[in-house]
N, C-alpha and C positions, 0 to 999 in steps of 0.2 A: 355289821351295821354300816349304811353307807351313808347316811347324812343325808339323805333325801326322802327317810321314811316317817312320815306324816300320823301316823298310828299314835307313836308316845310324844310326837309334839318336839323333838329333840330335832333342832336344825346346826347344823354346821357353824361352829366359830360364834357359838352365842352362850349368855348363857343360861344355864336352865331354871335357875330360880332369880325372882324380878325382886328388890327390896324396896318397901313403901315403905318412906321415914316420915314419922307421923308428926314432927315438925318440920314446921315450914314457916318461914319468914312473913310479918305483916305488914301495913303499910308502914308505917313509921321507923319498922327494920330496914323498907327497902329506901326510906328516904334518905336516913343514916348514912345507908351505903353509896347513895347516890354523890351524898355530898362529901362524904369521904374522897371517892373515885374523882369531883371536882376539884376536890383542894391540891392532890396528889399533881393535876393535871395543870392545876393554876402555878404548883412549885416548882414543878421541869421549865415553864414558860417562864418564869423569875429567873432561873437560874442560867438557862440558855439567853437570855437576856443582858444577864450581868454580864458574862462572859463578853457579849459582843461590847457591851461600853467597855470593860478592859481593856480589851483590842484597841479601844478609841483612841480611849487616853493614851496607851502607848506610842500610837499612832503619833498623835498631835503632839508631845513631848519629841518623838525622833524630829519631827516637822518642825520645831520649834526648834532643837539644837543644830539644826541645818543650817536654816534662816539666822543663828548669832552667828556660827560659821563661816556663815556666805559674809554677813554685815562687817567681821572680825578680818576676814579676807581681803575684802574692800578697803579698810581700812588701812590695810600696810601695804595692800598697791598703790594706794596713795602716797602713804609715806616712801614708800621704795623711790617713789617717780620724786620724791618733794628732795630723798635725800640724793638722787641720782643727779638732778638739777645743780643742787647746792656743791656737788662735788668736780661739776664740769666747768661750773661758775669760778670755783675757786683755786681750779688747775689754769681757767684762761688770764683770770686777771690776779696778776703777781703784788699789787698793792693791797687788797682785798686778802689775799692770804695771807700777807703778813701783819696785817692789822688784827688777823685772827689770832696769828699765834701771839701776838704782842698782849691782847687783854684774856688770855683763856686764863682764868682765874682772878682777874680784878674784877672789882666792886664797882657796877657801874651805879654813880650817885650823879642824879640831875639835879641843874641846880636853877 
């Protein structure tokens, strides 16, 4: 038998008896389905969705602890230069230092 003989209807890689299922889906089946196959499609779009805000907020919290970083950084460059000052000031003039160490620990009361 070579698969090419047309007599009993038998072709190559097929096959030889067809099955008709005598059910079959009606309209309100296929709407069902339809709207199934939506929702499925509307809940990957939700989900790949949330993921990207995730991201955001992650984002915007690293973004934000940069920025007190930077603001906190600012800050004692300041101070660094305020106490850099105070220390040059207090090595030049010899009366000024000793007025420092004379009140570090009194009460200053104005009167």
């Amino acid at each position: 038998m070579t698969g090419t003989s047309s007599s009993a209807g038998w072709v190559r890689n097929q096959n030889a008896v067809r099955h008709n299922s005598q059910r079959q889906l009606g309209p309100i089946s296929h709407i069902i389905v339809l709207a199934l196959i939506v929702c499925l499609i509307g809940l990957l779009a939700l989900t790949q969705s949330a993921k990207v805000v995730q991201y955001d907020l992650g984002i915007a919290a690293a973004n934000s602890e940069i920025s007190n970083l930077q603001a906190e950084r600012d800050a004692l460059a300041v101070e660094n230069a305020k106490m850099t000052a105070a220390a040059a000031n207090e090595d030049t003039n010899a009366v000024a230092s000793n007025m420092v160490r004379e009140n570090i620990g009194a009460d200053f009361v104005s009167e």
